[in-house]
TORLUMVO-192439 format. One record per residue: residue number from 1; y negated, z, x of N, C-alpha, C in turn; residue in three letters. Coordinates in Angstrom, 1 decimal, m for minus. Atoms other than C-alpha are relative to their C-alpha. Layout:
N
{site NUM {Y Z X} {Y Z X} {Y Z X} 'Ala'} ...
END
This chain:
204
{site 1 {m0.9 1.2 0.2} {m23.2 23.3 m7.2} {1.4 0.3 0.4} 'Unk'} {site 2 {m1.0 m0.7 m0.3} {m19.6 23.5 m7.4} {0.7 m0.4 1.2} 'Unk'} {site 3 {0.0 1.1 m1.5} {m17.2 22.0 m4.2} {0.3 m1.1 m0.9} 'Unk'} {site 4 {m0.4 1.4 0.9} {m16.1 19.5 m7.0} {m1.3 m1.0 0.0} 'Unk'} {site 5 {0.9 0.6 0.0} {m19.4 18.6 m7.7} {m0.9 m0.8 1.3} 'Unk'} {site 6 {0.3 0.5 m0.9} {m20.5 18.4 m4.4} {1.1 m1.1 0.8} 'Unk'} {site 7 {m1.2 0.9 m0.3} {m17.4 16.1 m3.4} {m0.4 m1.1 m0.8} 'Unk'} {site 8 {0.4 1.1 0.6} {m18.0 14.2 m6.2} {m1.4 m0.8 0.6} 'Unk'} {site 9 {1.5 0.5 m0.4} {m21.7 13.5 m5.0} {0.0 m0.7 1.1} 'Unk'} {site 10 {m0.1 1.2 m1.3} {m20.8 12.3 m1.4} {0.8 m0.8 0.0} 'Unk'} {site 11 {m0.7 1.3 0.5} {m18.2 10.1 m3.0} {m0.8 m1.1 m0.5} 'Unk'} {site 12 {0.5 0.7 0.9} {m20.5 8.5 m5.1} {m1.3 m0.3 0.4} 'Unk'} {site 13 {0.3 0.1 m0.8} {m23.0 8.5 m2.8} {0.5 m1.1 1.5} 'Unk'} {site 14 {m0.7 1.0 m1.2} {m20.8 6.0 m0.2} {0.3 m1.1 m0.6} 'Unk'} {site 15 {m0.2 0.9 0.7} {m19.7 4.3 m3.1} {m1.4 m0.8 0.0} 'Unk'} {site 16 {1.1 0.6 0.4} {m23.4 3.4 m4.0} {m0.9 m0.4 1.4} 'Unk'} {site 17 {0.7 0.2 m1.4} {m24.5 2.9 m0.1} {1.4 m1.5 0.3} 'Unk'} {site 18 {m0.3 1.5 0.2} {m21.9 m0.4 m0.2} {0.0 m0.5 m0.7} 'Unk'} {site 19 {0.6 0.6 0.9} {m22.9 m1.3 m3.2} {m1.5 m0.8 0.6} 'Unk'} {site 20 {1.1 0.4 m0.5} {m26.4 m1.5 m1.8} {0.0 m0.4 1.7} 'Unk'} {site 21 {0.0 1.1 m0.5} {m25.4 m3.2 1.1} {0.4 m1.3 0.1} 'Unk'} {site 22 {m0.9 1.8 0.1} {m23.7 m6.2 m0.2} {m1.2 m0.3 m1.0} 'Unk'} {site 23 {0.6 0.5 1.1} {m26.7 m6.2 m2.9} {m1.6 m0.3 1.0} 'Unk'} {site 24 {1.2 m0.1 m0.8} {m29.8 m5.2 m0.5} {0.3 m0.3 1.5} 'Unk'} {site 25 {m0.4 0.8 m1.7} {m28.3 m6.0 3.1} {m0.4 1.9 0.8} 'Unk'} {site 26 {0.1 m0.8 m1.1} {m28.4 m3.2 6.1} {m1.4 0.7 m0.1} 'Unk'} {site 27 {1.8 m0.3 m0.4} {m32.7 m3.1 6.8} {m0.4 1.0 m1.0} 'Unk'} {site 28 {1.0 m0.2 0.9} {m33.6 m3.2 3.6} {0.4 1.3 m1.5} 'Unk'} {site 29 {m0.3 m1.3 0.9} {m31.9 m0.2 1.8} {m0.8 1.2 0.0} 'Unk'} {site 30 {1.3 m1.7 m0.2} {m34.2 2.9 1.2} {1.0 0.6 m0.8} 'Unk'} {site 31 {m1.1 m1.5 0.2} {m32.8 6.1 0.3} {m0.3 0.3 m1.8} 'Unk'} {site 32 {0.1 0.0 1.0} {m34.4 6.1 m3.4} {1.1 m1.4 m0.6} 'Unk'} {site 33 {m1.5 0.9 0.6} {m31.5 2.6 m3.9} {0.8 1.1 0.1} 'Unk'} {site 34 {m1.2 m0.2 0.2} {m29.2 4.4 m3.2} {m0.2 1.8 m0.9} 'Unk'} {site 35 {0.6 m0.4 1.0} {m30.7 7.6 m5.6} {0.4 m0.7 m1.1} 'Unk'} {site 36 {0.0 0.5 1.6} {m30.7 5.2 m8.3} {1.4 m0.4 m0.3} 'Unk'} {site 37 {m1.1 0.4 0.5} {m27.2 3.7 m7.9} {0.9 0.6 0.0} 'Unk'} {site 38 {m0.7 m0.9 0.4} {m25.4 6.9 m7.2} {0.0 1.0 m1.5} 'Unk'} {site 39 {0.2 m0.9 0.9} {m26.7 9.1 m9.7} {m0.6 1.1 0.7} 'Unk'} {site 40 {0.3 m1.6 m0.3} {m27.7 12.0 m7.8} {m1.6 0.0 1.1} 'Unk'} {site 41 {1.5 m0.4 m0.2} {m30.9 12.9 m5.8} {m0.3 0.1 1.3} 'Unk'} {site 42 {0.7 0.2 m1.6} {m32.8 12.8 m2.3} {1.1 1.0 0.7} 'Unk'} {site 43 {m0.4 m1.4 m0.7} {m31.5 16.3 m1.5} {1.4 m0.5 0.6} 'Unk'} {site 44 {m1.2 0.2 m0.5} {m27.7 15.0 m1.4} {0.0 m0.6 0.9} 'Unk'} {site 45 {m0.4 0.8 m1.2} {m28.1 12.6 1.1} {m0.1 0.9 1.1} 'Unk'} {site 46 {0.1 m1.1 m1.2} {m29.3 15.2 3.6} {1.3 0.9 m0.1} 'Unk'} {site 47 {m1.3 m1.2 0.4} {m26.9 17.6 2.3} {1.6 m0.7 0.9} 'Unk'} {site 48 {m1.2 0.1 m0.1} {m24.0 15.5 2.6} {0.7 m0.9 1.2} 'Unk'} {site 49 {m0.4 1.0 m1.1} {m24.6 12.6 5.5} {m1.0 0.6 1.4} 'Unk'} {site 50 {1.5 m0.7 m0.8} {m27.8 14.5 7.3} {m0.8 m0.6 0.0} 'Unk'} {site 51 {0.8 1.4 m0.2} {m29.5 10.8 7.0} {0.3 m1.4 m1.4} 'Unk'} {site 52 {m0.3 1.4 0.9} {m29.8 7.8 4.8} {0.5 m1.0 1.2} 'Unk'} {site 53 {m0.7 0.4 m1.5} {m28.8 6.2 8.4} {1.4 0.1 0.0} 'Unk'} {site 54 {m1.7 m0.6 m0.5} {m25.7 8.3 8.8} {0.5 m0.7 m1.5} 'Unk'} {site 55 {m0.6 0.4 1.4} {m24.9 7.3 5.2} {0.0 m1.5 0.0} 'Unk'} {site 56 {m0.1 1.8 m0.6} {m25.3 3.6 5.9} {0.9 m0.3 0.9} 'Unk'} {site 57 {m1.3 0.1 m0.8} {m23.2 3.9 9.2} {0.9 0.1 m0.1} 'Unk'} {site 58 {m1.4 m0.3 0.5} {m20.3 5.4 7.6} {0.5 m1.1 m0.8} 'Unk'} {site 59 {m0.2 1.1 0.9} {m20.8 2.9 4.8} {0.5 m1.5 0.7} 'Unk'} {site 60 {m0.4 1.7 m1.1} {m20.7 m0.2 7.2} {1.8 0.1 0.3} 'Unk'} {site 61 {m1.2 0.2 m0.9} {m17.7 0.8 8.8} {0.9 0.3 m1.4} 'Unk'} {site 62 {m0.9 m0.2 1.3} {m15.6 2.0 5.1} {m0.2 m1.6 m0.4} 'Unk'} {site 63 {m0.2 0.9 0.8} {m16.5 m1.1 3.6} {0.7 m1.1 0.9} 'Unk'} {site 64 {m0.5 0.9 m0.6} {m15.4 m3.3 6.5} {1.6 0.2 0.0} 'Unk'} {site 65 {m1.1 m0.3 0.2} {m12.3 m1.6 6.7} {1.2 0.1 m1.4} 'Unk'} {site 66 {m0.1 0.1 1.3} {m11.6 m1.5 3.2} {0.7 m1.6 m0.3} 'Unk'} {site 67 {m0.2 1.1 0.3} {m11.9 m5.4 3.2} {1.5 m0.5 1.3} 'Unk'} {site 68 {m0.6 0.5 m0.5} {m10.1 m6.0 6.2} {1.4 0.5 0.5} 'Unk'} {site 69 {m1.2 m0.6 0.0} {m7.2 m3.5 6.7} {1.0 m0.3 m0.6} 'Unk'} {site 70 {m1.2 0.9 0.7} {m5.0 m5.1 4.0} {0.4 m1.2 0.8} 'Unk'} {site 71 {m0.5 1.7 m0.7} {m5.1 m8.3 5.4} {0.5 0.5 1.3} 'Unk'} {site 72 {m1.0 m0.3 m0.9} {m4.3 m7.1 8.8} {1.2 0.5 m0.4} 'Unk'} {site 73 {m0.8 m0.5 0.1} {m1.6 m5.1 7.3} {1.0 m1.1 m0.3} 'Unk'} {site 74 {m1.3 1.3 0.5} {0.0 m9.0 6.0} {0.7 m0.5 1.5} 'Unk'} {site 75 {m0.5 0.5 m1.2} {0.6 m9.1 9.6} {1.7 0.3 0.6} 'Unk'} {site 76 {m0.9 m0.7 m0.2} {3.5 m6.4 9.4} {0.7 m0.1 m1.4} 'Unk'} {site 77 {m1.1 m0.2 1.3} {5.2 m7.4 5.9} {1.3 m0.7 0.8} 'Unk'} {site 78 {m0.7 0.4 m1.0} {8.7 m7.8 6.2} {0.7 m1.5 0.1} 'Unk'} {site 79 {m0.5 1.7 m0.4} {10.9 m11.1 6.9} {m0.2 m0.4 1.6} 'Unk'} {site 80 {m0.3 0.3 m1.3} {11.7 m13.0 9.5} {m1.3 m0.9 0.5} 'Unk'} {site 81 {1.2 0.7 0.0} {8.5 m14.6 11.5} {m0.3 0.7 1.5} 'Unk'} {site 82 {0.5 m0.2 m1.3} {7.0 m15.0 15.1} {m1.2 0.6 m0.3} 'Unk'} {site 83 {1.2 m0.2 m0.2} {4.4 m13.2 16.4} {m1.6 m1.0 m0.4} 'Unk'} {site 84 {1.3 1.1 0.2} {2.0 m16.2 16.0} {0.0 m0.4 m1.6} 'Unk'} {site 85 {0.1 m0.1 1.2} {3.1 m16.6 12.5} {m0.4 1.2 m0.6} 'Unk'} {site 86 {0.3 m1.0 1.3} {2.3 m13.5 11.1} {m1.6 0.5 0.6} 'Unk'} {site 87 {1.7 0.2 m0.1} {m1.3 m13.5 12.8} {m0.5 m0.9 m0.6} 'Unk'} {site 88 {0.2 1.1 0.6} {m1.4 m17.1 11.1} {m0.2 1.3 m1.6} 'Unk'} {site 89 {m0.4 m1.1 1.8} {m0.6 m14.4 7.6} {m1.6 0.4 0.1} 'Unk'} {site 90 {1.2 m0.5 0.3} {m3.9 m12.4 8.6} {m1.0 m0.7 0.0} 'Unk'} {site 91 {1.3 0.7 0.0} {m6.3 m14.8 9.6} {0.3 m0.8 m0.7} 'Unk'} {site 92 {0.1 0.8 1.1} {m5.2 m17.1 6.5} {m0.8 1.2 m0.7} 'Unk'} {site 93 {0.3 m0.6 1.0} {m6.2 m13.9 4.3} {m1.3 0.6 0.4} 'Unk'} {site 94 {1.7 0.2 0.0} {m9.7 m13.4 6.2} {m0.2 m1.2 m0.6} 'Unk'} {site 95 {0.9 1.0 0.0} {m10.8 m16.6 6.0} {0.8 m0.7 m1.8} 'Unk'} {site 96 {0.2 m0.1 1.3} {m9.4 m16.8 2.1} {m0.9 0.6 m1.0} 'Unk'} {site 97 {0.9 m1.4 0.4} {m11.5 m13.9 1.3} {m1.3 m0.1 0.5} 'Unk'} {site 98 {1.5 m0.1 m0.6} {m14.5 m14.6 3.4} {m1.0 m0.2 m0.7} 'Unk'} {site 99 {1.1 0.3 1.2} {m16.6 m16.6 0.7} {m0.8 1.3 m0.7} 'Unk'} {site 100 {0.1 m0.6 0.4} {m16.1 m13.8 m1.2} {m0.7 1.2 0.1} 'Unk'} {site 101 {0.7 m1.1 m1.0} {m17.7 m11.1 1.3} {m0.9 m0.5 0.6} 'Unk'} {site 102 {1.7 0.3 m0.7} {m20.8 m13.3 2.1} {m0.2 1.1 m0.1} 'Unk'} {site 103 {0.9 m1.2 0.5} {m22.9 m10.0 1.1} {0.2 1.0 1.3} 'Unk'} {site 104 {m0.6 m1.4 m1.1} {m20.7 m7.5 3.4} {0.1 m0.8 1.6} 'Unk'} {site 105 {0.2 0.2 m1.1} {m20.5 m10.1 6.4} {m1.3 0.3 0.7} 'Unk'} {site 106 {1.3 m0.2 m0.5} {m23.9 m10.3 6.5} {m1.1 1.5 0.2} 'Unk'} {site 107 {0.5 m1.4 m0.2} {m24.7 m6.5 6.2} {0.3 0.5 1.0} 'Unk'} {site 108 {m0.5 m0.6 m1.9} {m22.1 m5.9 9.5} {m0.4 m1.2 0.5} 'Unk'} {site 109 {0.8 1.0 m0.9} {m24.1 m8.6 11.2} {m0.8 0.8 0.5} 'Unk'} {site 110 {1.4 m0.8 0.1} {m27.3 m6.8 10.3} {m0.2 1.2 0.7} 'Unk'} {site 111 {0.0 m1.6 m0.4} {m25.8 m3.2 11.5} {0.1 m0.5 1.1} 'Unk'} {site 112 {m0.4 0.2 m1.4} {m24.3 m4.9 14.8} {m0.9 m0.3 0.6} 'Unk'} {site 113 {1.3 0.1 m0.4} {m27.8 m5.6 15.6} {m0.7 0.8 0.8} 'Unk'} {site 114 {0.8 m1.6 m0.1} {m28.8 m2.2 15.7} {0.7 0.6 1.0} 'Unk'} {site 115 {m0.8 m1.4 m0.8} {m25.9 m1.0 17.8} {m1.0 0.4 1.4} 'Unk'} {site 116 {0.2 m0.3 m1.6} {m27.7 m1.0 21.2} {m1.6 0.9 m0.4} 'Unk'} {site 117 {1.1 m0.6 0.1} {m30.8 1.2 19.3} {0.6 1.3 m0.9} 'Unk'} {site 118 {0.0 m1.1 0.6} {m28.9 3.7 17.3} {1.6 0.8 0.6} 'Unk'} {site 119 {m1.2 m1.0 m0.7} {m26.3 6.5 18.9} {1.1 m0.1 m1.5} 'Unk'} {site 120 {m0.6 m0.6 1.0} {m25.1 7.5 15.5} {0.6 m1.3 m0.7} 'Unk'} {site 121 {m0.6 0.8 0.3} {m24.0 3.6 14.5} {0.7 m0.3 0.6} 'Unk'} {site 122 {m1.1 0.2 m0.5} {m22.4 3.2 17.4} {1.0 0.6 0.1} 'Unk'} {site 123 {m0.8 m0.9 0.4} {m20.4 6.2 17.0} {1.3 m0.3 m1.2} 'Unk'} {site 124 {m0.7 0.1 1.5} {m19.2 5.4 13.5} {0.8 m1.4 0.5} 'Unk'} {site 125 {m0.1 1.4 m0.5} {m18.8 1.6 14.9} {1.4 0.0 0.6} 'Unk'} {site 126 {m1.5 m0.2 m1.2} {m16.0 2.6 18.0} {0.8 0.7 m1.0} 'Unk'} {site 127 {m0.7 m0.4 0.9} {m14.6 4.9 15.7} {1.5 m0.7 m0.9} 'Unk'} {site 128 {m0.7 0.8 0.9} {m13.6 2.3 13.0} {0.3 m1.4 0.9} 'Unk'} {site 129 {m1.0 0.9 m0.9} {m12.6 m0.5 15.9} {0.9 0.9 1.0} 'Unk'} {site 130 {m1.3 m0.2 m0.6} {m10.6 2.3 17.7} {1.1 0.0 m1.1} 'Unk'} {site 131 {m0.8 m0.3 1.7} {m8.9 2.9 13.9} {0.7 m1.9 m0.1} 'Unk'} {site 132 {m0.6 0.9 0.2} {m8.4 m0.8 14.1} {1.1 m0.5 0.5} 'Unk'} {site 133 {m0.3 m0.1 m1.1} {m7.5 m1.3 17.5} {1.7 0.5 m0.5} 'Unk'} {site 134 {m1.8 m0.3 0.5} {m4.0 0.8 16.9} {0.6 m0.4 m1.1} 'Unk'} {site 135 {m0.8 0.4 0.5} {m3.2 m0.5 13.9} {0.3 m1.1 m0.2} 'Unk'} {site 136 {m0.6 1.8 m0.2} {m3.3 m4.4 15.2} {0.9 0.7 1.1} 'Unk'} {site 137 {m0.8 m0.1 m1.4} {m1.7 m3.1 18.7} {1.7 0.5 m1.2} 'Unk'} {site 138 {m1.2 m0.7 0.6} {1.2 m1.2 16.5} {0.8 m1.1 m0.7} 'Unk'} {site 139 {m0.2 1.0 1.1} {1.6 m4.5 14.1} {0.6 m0.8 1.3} 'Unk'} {site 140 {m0.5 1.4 m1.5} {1.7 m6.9 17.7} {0.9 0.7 0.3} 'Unk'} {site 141 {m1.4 m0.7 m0.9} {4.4 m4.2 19.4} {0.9 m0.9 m1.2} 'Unk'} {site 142 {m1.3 m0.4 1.3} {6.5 m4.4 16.0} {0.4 m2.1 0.1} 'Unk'} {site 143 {m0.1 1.3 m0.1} {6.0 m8.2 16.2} {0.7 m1.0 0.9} 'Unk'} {site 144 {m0.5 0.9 m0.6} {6.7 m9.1 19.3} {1.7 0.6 0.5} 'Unk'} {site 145 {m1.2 m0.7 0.1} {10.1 m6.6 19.2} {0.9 m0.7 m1.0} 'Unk'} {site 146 {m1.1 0.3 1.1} {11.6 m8.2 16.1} {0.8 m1.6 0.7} 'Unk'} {site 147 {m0.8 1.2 m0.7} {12.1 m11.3 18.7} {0.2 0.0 1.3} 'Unk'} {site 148 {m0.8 m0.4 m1.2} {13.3 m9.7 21.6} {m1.0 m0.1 1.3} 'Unk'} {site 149 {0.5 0.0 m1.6} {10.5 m9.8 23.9} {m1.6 1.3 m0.2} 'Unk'} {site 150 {0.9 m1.4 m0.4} {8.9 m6.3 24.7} {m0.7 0.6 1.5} 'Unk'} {site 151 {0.7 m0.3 m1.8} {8.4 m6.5 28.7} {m1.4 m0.9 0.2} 'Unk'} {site 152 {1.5 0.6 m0.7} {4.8 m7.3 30.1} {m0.6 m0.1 m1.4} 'Unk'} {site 153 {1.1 0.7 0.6} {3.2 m7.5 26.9} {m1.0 1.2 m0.4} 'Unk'} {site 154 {0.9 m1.3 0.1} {0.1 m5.4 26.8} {m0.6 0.1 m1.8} 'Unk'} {site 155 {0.5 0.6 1.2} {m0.6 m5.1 23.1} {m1.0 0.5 m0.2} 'Unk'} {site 156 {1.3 m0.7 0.2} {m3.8 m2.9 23.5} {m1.2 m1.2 0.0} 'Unk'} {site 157 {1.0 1.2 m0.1} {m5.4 m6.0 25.0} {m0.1 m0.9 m0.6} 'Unk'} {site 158 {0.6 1.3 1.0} {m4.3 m8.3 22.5} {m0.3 0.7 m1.4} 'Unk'} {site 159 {0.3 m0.7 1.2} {m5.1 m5.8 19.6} {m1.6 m0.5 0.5} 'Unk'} {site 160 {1.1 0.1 0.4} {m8.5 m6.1 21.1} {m0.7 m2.1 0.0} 'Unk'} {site 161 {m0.2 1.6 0.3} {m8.4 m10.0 21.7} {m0.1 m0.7 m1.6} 'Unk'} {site 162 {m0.3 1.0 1.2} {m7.5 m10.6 18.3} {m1.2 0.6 m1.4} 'Unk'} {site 163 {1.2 m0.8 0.5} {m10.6 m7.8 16.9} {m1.1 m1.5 0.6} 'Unk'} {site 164 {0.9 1.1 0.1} {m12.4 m10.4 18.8} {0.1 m1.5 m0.5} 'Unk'} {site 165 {m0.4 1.3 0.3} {m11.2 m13.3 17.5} {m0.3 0.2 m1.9} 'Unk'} {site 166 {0.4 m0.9 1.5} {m11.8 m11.9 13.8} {m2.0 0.1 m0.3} 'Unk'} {site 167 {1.0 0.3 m0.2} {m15.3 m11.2 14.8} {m0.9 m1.1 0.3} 'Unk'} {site 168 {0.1 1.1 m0.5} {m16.0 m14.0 16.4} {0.5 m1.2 m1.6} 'Unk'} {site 169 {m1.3 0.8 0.9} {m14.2 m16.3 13.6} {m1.6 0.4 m1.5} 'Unk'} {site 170 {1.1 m0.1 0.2} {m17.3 m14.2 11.3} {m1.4 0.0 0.5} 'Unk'} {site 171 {2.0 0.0 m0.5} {m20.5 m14.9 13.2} {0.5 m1.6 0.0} 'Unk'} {site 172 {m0.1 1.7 0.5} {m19.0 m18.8 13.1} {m0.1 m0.2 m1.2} 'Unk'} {site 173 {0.1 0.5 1.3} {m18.7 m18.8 9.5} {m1.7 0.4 m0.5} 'Unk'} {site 174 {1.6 0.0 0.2} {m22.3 m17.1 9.2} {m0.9 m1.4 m0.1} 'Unk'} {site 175 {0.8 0.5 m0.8} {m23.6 m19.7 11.4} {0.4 m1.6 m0.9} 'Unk'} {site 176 {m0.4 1.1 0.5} {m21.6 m22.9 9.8} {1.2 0.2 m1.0} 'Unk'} {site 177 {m1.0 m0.1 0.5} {m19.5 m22.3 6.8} {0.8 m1.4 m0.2} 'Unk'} {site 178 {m0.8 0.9 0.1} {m18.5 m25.5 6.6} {0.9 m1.1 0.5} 'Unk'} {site 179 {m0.7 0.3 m1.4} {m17.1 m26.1 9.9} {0.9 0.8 0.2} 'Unk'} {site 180 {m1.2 m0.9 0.1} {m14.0 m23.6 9.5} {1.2 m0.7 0.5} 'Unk'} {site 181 {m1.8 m0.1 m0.1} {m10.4 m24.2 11.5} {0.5 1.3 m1.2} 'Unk'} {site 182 {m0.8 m1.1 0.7} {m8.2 m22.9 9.2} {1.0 0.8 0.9} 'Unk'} {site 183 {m0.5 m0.5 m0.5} {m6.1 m20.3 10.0} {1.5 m0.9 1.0} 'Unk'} {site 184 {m1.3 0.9 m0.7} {m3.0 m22.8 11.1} {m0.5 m0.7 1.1} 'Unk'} {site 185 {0.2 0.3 m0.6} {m4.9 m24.8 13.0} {m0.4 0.9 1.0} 'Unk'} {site 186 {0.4 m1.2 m1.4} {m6.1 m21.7 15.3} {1.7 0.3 0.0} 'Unk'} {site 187 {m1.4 0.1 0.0} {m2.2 m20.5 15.4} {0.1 m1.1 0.8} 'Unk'} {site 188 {m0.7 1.3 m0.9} {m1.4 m24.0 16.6} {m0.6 m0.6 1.2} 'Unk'} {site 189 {0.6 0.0 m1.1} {m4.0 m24.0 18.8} {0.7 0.2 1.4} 'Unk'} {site 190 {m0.4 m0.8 m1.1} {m3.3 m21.2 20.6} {1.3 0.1 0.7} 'Unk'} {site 191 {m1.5 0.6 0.2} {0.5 m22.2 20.3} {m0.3 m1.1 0.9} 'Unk'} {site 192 {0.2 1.1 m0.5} {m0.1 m25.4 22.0} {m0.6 0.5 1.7} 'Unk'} {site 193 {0.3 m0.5 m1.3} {m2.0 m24.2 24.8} {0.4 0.9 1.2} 'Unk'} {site 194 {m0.6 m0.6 m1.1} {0.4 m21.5 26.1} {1.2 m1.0 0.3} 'Unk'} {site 195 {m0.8 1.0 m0.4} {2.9 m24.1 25.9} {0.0 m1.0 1.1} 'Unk'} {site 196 {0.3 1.1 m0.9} {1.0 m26.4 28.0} {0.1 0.9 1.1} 'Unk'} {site 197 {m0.3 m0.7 m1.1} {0.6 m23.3 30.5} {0.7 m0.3 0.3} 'Unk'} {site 198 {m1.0 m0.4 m0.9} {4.0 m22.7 30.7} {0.4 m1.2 0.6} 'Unk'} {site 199 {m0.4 1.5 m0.4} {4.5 m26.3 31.3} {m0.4 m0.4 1.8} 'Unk'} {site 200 {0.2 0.2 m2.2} {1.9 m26.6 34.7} {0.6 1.2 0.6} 'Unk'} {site 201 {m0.5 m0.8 m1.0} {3.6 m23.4 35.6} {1.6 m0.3 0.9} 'Unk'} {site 202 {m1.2 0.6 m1.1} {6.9 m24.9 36.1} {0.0 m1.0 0.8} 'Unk'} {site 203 {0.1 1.8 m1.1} {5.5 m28.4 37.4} {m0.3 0.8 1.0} 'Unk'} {site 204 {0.4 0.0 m1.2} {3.8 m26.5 40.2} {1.0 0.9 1.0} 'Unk'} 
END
């Protein structure tokens, strides 16, 4: 086989392992789906992931990233805009898009299940939330710099704050789609509430 071919094959192979999770879910994929929807044959999966496992793992974390990387990135377009507005920008464009990724929420539900039974998904898992991790911390630096305030703010902690708030934000919509804050009203929330802070901080 040539390296083209074999390139081609573990491309098209990752391709057809998120296909078959947004079509068959996490559990229920067997290694002949994804056979049939790549084109190519038992042997590549070994060859090219070591596992129909490892090939699932990888897949979980590409396709999440995939979906949700742009939208973070509306956090850093340019113009003029507070930090709280241009988090309002990403979490409007999850939760525009979310309908649309029933299939894929419910497949990283399914994997996040598994983390505390499989080494090799939680590997791939930290991986693609450290991968995230910097590029919301980088987005919040840049954000809270365009308005003059860069002392004390840890943005590692709110890069991962706002990973949780993302996650969190899909296991609610699993659980109740039709109970959704929109993105403004979270924003104004959270807006409101440091406000009131800073408020008892000077009464007391």
């Amino acid at each position: 086989m040539s390296a083209e071919d074999e390139g081609g094959h573990r491309e098209r192979l990752l391709e057809a392992a998120i296909v078959c999770l947004q079509e068959k879910g996490y559990a229920r994929t067997t290694a002949r789906d994804l056979v049939a929807v790549s084109g190519t044959n038992l042997a590549s999966i070994s060859y090219h992931f070591g596992s129909k496992e490892h090939l699932l793992n990888v897949a979980v974390g590409e396709a999440y990233q995939r979906w949700l990387k742009p939208l973070v990135a509306l956090a850093a377009e340019p113009g003029p805009a507070t930090p709280l507005e241009r988090l309002e920008r990403s979490l409007d464009g999850v939760m525009g898009t979310i309908d649309e990724n029933r299939p894929l929420v419910a497949a990283c539900l399914e994997a996040w299940a598994q983390l505390a039974r499989s080494e090799d998904l939680r590997a791939e898992m930290t991986a693609s939330y450290d991968d995230f991790r910097q590029v919301i911390a980088e987005a919040t630096r840049d954000a809270f710099a365009e308005v003059g305030a860069t002392e004390g703010i840890d943005v590692d902690a709110l890069a991962a704050l706002i990973i949780a708030l993302f996650d969190g934000l899909l296991v609610h919509w699993q659980l109740d789609p039709q109970w959704m804050p929109g993105a403004s009203r979270l924003t104004a929330a959270a807006q409101g509430a440091v406000v009131a802070l800073a408020v008892s901080a000077d009464a007391s």
